[in-house]
Each structure stands twice: as C-alpha cells, then as structure tokens.
SERO-4910 file (N, C-alpha, C, O; in steps of 0.05 Angstrom, whole numbers):
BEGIN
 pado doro    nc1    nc2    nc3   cac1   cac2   cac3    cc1    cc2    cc3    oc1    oc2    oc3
  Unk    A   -136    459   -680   -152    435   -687   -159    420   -662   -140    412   -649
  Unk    A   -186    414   -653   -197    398   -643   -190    367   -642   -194    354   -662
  Unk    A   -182    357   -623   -177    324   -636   -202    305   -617   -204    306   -592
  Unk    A   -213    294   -631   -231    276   -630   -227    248   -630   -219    234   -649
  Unk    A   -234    239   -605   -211    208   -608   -234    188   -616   -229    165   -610
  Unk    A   -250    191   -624   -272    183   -634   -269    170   -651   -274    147   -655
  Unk    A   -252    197   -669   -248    193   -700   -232    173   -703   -237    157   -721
  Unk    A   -205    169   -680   -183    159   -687   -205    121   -688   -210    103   -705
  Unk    A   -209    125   -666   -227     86   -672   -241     90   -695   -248     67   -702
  Unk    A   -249    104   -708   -273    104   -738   -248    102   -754   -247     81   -767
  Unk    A   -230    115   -755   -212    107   -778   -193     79   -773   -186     65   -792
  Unk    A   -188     75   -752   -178     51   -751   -189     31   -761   -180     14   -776
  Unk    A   -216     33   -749   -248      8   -763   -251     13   -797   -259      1   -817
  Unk    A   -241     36   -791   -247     42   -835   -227     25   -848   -232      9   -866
  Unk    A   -195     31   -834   -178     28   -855   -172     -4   -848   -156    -16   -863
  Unk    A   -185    -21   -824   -186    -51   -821   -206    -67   -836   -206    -89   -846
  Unk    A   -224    -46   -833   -247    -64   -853   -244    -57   -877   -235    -77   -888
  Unk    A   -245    -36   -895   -234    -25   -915   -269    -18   -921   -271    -25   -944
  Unk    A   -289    -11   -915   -317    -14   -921   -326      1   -893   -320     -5   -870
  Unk    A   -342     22   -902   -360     40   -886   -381     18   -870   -382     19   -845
  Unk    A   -395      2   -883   -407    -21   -868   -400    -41   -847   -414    -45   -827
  Unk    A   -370    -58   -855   -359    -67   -841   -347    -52   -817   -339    -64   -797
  Unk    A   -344    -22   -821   -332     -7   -789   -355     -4   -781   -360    -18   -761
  Unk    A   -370      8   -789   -396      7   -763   -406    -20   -756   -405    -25   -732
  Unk    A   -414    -35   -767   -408    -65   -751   -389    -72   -730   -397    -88   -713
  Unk    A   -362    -62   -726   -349    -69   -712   -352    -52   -689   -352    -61   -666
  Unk    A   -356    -21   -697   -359     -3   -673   -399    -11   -666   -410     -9   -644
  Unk    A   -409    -17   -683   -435    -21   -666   -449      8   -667   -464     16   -649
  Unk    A   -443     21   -688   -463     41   -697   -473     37   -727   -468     19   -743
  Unk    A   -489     59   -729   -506     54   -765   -491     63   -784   -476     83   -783
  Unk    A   -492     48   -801   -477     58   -831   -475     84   -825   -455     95   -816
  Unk    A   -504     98   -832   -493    127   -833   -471    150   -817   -455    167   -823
  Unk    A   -479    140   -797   -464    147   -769   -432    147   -784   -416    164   -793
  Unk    A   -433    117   -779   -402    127   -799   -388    128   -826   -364    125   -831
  Unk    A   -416    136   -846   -405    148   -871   -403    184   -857   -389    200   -869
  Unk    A   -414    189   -836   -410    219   -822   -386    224   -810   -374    245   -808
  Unk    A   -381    203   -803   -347    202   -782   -335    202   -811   -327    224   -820
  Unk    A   -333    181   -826   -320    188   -853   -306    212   -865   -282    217   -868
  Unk    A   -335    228   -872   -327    258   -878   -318    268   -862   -300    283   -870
  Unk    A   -321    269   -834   -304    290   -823   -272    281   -820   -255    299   -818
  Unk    A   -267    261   -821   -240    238   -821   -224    250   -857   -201    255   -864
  Unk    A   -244    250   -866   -234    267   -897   -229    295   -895   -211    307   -907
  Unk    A   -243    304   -881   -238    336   -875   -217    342   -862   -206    363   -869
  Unk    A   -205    326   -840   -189    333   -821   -162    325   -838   -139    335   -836
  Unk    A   -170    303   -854   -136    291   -869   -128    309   -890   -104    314   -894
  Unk    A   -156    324   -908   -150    333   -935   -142    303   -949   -122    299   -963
  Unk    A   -161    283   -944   -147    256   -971   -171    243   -964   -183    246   -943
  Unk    A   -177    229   -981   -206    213   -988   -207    188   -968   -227    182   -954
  Unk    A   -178    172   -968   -180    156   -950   -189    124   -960   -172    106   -960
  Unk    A   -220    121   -970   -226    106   -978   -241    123  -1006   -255    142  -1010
  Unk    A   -229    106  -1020   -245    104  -1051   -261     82  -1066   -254     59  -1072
  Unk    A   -288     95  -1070   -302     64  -1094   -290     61  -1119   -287     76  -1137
  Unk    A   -283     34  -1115   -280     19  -1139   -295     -4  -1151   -288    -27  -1148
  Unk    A   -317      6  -1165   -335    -18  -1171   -350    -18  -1143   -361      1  -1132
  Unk    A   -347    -43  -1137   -369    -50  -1112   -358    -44  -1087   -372    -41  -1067
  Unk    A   -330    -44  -1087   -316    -39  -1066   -297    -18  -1053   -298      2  -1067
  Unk    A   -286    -14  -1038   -274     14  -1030   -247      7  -1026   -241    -13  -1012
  Unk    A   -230     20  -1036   -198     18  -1035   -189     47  -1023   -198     70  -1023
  Unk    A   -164     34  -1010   -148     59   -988   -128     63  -1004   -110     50  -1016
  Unk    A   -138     97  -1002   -113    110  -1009    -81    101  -1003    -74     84   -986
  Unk    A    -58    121  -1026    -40    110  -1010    -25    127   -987     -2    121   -979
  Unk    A    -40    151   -978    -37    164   -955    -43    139   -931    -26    128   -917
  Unk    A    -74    132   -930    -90    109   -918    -69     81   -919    -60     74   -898
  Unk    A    -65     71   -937    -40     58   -939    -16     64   -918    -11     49   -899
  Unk    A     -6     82   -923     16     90   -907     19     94   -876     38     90   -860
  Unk    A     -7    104   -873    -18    112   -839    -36     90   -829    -50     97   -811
  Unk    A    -40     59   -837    -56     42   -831    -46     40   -806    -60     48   -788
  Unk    A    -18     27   -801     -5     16   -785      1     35   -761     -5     30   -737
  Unk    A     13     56   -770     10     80   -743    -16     83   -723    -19     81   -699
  Unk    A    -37     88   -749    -65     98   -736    -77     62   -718    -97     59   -704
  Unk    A    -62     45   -723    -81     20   -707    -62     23   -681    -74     22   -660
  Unk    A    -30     26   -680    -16     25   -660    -29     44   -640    -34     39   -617
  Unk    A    -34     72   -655    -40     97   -637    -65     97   -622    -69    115   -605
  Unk    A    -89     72   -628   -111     67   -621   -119     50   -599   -139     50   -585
  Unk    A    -95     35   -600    -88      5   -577    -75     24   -557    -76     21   -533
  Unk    A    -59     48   -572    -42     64   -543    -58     70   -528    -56     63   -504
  Unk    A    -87     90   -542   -100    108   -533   -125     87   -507   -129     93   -483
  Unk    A   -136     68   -519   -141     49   -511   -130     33   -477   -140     24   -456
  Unk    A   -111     36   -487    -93     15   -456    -99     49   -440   -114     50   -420
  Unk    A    -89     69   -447    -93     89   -425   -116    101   -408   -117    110   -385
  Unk    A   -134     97   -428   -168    100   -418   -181     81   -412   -200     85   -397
  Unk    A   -176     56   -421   -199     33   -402   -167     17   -394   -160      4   -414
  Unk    A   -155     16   -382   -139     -4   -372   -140    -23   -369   -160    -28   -356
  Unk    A   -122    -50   -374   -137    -78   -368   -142    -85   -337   -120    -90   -327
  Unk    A   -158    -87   -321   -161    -99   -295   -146   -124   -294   -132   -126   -273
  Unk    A   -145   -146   -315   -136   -166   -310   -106   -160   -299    -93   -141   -306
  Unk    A    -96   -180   -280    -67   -186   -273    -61   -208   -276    -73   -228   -268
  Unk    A    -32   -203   -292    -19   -232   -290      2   -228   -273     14   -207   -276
  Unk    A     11   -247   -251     20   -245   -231     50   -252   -248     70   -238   -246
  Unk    A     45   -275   -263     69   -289   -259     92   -265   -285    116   -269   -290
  Unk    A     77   -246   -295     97   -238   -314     94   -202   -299    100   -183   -315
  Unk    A     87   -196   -277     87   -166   -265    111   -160   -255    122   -171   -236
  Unk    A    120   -140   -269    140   -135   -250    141   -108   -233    129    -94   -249
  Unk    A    146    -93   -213    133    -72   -199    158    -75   -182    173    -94   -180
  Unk    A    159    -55   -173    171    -49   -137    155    -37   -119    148    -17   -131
  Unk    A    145    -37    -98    130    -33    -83    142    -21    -61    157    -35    -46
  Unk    A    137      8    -57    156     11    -23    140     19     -3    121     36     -5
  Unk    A    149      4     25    131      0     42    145     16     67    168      9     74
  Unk    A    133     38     83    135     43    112    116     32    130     92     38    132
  Unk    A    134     11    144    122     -7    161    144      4    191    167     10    190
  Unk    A    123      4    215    131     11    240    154    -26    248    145    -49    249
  Unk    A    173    -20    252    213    -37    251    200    -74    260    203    -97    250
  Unk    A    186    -60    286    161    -87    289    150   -106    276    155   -130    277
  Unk    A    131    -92    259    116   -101    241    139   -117    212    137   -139    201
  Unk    A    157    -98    208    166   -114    191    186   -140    192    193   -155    174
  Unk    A    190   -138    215    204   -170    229    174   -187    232    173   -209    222
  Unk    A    156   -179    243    124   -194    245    120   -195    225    126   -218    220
  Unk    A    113   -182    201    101   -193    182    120   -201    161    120   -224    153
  Unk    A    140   -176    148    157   -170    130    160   -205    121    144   -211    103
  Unk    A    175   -225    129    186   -248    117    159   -262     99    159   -271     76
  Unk    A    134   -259    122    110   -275    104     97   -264     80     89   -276     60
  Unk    A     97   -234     89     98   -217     58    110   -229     40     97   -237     21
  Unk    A    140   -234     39    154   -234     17    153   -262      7    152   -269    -16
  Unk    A    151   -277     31    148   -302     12    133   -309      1    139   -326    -15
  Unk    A     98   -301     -1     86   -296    -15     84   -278    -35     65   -278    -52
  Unk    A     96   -268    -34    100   -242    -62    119   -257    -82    116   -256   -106
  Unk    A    144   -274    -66    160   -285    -86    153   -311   -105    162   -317   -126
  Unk    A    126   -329    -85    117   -345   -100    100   -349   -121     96   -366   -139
  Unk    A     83   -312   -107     62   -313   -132     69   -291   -162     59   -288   -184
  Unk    A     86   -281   -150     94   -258   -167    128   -257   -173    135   -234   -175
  Unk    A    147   -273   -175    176   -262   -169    190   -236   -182    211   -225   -176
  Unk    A    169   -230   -204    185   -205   -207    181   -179   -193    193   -158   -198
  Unk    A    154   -184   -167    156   -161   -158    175   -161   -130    179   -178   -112
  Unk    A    184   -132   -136    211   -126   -102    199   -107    -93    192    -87   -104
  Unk    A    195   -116    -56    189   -101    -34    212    -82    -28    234    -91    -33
  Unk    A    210    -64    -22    219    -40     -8    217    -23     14    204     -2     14
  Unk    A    228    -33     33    216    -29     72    240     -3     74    264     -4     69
  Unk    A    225     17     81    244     45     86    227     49    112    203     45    115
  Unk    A    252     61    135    242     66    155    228     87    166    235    110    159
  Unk    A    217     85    176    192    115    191    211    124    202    229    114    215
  Unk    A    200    156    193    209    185    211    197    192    237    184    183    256
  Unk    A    206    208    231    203    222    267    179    234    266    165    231    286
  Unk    A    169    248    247    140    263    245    128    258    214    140    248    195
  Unk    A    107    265    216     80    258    190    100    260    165    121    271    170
  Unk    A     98    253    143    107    257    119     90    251     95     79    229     92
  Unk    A     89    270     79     73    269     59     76    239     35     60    232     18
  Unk    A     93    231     41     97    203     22     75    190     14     73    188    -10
  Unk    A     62    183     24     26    168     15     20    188     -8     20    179    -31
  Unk    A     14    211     -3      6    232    -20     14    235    -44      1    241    -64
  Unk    A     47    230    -40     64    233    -59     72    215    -78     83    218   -100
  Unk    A     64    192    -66     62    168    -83     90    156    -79     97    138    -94
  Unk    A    106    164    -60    138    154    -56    130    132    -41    145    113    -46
  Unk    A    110    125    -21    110    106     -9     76     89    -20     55    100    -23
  Unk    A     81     67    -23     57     55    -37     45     43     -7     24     56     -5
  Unk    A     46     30     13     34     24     40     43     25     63     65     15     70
  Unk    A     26     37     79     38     36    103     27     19    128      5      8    128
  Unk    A     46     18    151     30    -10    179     47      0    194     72     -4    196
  Unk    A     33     14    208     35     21    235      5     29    255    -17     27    244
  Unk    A      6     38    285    -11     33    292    -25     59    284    -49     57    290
  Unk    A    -20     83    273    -36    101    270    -57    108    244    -50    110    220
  Unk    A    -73    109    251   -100    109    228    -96    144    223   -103    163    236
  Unk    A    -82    143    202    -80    175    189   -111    187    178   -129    173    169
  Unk    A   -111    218    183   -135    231    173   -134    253    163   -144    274    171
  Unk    A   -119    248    140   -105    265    116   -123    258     88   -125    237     75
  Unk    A   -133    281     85   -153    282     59   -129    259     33   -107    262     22
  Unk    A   -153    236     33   -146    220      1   -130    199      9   -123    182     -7
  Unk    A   -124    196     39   -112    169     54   -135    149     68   -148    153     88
  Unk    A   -135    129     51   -143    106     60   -132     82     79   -112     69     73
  Unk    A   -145     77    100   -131     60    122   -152     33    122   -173     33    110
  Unk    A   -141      9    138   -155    -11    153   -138    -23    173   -116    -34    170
  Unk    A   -153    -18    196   -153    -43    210   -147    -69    217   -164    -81    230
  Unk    A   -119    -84    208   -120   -110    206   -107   -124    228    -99   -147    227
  Unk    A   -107   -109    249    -94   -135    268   -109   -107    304   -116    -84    308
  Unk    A   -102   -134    322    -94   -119    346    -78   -133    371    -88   -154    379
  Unk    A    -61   -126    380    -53   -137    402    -55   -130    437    -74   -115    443
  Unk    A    -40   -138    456    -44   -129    479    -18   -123    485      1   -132    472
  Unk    A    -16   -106    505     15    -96    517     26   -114    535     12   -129    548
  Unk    A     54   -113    538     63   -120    551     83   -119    568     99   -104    556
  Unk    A     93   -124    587    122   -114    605    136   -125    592    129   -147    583
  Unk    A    162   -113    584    188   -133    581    213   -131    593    226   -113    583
  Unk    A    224   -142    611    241   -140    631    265   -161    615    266   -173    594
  Unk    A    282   -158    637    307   -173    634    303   -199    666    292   -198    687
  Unk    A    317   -217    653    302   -247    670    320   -230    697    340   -217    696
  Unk    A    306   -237    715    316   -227    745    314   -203    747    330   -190    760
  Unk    A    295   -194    736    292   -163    740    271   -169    766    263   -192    771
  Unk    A    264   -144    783    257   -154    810    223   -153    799    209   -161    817
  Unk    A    213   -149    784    188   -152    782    185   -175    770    164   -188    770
  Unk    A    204   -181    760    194   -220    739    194   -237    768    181   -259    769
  Unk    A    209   -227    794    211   -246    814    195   -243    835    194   -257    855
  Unk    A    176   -215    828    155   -211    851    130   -235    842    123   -241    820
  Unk    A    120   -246    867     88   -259    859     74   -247    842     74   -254    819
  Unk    A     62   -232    850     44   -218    824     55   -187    817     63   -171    834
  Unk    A     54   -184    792     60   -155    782     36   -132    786     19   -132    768
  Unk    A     34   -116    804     12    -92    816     26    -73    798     49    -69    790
  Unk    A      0    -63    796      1    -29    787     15    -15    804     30     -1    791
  Unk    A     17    -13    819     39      1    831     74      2    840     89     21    844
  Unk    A     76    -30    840    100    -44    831    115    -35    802    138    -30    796
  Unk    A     93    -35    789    100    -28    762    110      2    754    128     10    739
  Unk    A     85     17    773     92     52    764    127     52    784    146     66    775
  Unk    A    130     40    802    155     51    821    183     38    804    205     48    809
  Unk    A    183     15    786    197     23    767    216     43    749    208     66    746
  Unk    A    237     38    740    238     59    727    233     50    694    234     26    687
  Unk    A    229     72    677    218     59    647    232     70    621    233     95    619
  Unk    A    242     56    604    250     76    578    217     71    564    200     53    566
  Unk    A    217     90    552    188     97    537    205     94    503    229     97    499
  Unk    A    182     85    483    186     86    456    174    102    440    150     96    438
  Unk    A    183    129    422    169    145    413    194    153    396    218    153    401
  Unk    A    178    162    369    196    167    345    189    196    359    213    203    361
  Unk    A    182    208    365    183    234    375    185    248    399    176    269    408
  Unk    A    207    222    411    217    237    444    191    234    467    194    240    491
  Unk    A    175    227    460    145    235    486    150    225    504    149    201    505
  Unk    A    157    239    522    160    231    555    130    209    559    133    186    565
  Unk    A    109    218    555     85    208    568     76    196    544     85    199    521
  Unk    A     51    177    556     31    165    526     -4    152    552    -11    153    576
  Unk    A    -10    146    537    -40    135    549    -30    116    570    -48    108    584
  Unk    A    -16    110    574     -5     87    589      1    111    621     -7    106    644
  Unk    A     11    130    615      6    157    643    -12    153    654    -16    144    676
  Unk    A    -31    162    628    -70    166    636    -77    146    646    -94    154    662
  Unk    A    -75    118    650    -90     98    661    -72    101    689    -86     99    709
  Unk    A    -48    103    693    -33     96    718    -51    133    740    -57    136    764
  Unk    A    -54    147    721    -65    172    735    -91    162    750    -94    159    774
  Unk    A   -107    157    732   -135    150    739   -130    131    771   -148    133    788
  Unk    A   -106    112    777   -112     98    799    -90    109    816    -75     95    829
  Unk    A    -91    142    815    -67    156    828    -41    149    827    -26    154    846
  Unk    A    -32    138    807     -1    135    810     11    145    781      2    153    759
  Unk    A     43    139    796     55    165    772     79    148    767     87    135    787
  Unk    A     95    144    740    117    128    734    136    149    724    130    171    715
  Unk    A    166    137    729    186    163    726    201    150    691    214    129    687
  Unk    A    196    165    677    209    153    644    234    166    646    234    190    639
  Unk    A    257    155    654    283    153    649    296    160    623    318    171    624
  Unk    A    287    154    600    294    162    571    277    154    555    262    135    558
  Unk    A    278    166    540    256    152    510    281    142    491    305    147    490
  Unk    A    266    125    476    298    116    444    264    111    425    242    104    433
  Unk    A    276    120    396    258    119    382    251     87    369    230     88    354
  Unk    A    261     64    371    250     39    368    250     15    396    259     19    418
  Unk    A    239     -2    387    234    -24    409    257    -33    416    267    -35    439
  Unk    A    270    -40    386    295    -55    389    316    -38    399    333    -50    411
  Unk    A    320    -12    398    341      3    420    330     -3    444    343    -19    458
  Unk    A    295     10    460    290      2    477    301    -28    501    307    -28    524
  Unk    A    299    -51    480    309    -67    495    337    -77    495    345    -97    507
  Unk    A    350    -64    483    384    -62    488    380    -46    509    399    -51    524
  Unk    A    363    -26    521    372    -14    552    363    -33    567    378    -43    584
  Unk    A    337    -41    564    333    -65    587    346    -83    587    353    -87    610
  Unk    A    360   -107    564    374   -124    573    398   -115    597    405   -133    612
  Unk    A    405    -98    600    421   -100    618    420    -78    640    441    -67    646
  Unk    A    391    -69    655    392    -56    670    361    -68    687    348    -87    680
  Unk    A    357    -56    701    332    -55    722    308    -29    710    292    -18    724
  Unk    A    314    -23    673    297    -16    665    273    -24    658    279    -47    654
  Unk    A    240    -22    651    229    -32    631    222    -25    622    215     -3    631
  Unk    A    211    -31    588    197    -22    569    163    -39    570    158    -62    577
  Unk    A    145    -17    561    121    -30    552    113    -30    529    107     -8    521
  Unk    A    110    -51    509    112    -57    485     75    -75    477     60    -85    494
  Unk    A     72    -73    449     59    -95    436     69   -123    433     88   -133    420
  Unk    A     55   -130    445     67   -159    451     72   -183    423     83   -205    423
  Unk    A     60   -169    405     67   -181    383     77   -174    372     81   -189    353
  Unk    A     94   -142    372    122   -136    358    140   -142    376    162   -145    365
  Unk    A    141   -146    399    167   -157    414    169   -178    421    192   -181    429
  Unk    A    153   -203    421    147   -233    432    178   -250    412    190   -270    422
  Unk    A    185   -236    384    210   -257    375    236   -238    394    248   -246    414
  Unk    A    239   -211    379    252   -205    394    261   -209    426    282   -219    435
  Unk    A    246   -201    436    248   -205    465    258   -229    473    276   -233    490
  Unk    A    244   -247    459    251   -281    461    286   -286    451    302   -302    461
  Unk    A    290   -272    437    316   -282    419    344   -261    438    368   -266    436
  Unk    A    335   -244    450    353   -227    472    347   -235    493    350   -217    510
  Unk    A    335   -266    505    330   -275    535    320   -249    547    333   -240    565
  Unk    A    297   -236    538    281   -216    558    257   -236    562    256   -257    548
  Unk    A    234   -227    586    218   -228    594    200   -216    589    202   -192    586
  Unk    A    169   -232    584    154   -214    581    137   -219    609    137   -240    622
  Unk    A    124   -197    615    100   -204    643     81   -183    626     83   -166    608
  Unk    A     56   -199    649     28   -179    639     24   -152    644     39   -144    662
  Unk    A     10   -135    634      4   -110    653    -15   -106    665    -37   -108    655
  Unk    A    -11   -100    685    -30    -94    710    -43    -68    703    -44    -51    721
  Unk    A    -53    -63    679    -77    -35    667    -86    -50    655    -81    -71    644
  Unk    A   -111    -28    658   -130    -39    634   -128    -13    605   -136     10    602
  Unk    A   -119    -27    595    -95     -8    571   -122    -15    546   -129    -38    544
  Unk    A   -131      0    534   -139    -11    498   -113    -22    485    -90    -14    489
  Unk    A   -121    -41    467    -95    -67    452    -89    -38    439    -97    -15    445
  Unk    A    -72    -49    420    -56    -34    408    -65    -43    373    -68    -65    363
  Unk    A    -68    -24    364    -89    -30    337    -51    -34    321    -29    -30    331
  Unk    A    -60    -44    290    -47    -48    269    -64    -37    246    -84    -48    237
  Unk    A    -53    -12    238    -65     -4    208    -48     -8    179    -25     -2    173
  Unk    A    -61    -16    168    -51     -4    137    -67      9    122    -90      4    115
  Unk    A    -48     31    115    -57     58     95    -46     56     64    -27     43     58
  Unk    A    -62     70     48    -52     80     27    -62    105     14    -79    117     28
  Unk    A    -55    116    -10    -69    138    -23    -90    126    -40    -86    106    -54
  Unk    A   -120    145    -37   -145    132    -54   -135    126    -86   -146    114   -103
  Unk    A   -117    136    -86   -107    139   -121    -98    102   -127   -103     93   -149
  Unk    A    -89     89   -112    -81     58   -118   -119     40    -96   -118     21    -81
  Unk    A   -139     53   -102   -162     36    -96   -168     18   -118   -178     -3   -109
  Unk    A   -167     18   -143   -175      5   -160   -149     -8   -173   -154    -28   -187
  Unk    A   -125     -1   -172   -102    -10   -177   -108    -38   -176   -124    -42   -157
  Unk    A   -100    -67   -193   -101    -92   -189    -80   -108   -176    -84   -127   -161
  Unk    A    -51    -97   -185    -34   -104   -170    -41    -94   -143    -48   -112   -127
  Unk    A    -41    -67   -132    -31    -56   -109    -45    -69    -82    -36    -75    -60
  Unk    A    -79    -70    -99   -102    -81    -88    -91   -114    -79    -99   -119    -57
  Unk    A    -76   -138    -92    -62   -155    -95    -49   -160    -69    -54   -177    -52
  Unk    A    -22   -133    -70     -3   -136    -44    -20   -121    -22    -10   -127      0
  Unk    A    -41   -105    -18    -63   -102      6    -66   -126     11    -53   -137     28
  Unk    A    -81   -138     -1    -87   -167      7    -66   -189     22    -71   -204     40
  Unk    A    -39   -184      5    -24   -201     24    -32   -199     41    -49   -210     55
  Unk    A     -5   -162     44     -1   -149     66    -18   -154     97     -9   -153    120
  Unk    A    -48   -159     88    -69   -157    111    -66   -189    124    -64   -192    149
  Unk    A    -66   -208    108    -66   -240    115    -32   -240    132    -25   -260    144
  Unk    A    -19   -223    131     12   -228    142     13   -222    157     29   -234    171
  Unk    A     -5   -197    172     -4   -178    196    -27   -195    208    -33   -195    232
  Unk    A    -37   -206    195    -63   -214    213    -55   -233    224    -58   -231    248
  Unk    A    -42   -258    214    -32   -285    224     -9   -286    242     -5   -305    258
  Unk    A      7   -262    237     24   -248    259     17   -245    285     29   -257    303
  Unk    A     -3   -226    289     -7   -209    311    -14   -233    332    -18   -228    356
***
C-alpha cells in the first residue's frame, strides 16, 4: 500500500468538519477535489467514514474512533515537514558542543555564556578540547561549532571570519629582549623559542618571513597549547609568539610580557565553522550569532 499523506490532511479536514464542503474550505481546494480524496480515503479504510443523514453527514463509528489518532498523526506529520522557524528562547532547551582553540575560550567562552544564560537558561555550552589532527566531528554532528584560526575545506563545512588579531612576543619581565631598546628582527631570531602546535611543527610562516630577511630562529621545543607554552617562558630566557588576543589575559595574569614583532607577519584570522546541515537551524543560527559578537568584542 502506497501511503499518501495527502490523504491523511483530507481526512483529518473531513472528520473536523464532518462535511465534504467544510474540508475543502479549510484545505483551500474544490468540493470535488475532495469528494475524490473522499473515495479514495474510503477505499483505503474499507468504511464509509462519513455518512448522509438528511442534510448532513455523520462519522462513522470507525471515524469516531480514529478522529483523535488521525488529528494527532497530522500535527506529527506536520511539525516534521514544515518545522516551526519560530524560537522561543526562554523555554529551549539544547546542549550545544563547541571546539574552540583553549584561547578563544578564555577570550570569548565567559561572554558566550552569559549571554546564552540570559537569553536562553535552559541552553548548556559544551567546550571539548581540539585534537591533534582534522576530525570529522562537524560532519558528524558531535560537534555543533567550531573557533579556531583555520577556515576548513571539507565538502558541507561552513566557516566565517569573525575576528583578527596581531602577534606578539611574550617574554618573561627581564628577559633580555624586554630590556633591549628596540626589539630587531634579528635580536629576535637569536633567541631561543618554544613554538605552539597541536601537531609538533618545528616551523610555521613565522620561518618564512625571518627567511625572506636571511635569518634563521632555533625552536627549542614545541607544547601543544599557549598556556603550556608560557609555563616554559615564565621561567626561562625562552619565547613564545602568540595572538595577542589569546594571550594579553593570560600573559597579564602570569606577569609575562608582551613586546611587538619586528615582521611583517599577516594577523592571525578567527574562524567559526559549522556543518551546512544547522544553516537554517533557528536556534543554532541564534548561538552563531552570539558566538560571532563574543569573538568579535574580544579580539
């Protein structure tokens, strides 16, 4: 058997109006139209459904019995195929989980939430930390957004752009470059450096520019976050080069230093991604919107 969900709204409109006239009025087709849905609605039940009596039409007591099912099963069918767009904030409840680069979620994470808690309290954030290499989570729907600086280009991932910053040195106070007059590019490469990379990389673009004006920096270790990073510098004659707007509290709150850099470096972008599957989503679309006003006022 074929099922026709057609039918199921013609019989709902039948057995609410109780009159072939009054359902097509409501569905907005011609009588006939649905004295035709009718019969086939009779055919498919084996039961009449509606019967004339005198001037009027009375429901069987099959029709009787199945009123209440067939209106529930119509509102089901309904909410699944046109969905309401509308949101109400104040009665949503959701969890949302977010991979945000450790940075970002000390930068933005608190303004997120307090706006999520004011306008929404039943929805809860969920900050799980980034791996070491790509992971299908966006795809998979395990992770609902991501902010970090990489603009992914994985078929059905959506990114933007919402912030940028500039780099910066971060030393420990009396480190001999916070006490030189000016910080040179070359002062800087004779350094020694821990580098930050969830994947060990000795080198990054930051090489390429020191190459271009012939000089070469020796990277001492890599650690995969900022915040290990500057647990080595606080207490050595190391430095790290960081976004100056994921390290400016930190740094500040472990008495490090920041100085400028002597390259001419491109800033350091801020993305957030998701899967095309939550574009029309009203909530998800909702916490994008935070999400972007938090990182933005941040950076």
């Amino acid at each position: 058997m074929q099922l026709d969900l057609n039918l199921l709204a013609a019989l709902d409109a039948l057995l609410e109006e109780g009159s072939v006239a009054g359902a097509a009025e409501r569905l907005h087709v011609t009588a006939p139209a649905m004295s035709r849905s009718l019969g086939r609605i009779r055919r498919a039940t084996g039961d009449q459904i509606l019967v004339r009596t005198g001037r009027t039409m009375t429901p069987t007591p099959y029709a009787v019995a199945v009123r209440a099912q067939v209106h529930e099963l119509h509102q089901q069918v309904r909410g699944v195929l046109a969905p309401s767009r509308e949101l109400d904030l104040a009665t949503l409840e959701r969890t949302f989980t977010l991979r945000w680069h450790e940075g970002l979620v000390a930068l933005g994470g608190p303004a997120l939430l307090a706006a999520v808690r004011e306008q929404a309290p039943g929805v809860r954030l969920r900050f799980v930390a980034e791996s070491s290499g790509d992971t299908p989570g966006l795809r998979r729907g395990e992770i609902d957004l991501e902010a970090n600086a990489n603009r992914p280009a994985a078929p059905g991932i959506r990114s933007e752009r919402v912030a940028e910053t500039r780099h910066v040195i971060v030393v420990r106070k009396g480190h001999p470059l916070a006490l030189a007059e000016t910080v040179t590019a070359a002062r800087y490469a004779g350094a020694e450096h821990v580098a930050v990379s969830r994947r060990g990389n000795l080198g990054s673009a930051l090489d390429d520019a020191l190459a271009g004006l012939g000089l070469t920096r020796r990277v001492v270790a890599t650690v995969p976050t900022e915040a290990t990073a500057f647990e080595f510098v606080r207490g050595s004659d190391l430095l790290v080069t960081a976004p100056v707007s994921t390290s400016r509290a930190t740094a500040g709150a472990l008495g490090l230093t920041l100085l400028p850099l002597p390259l001419e470096l491109p800033p350091a972008s801020v993305y957030v991604s998701w899967h095309q599957r939550y574009d029309t989503d009203p909530a998800h679309t909702w916490l994008r919107g935070l999400a972007r006003t938090a990182l933005e006022s941040s950076a």
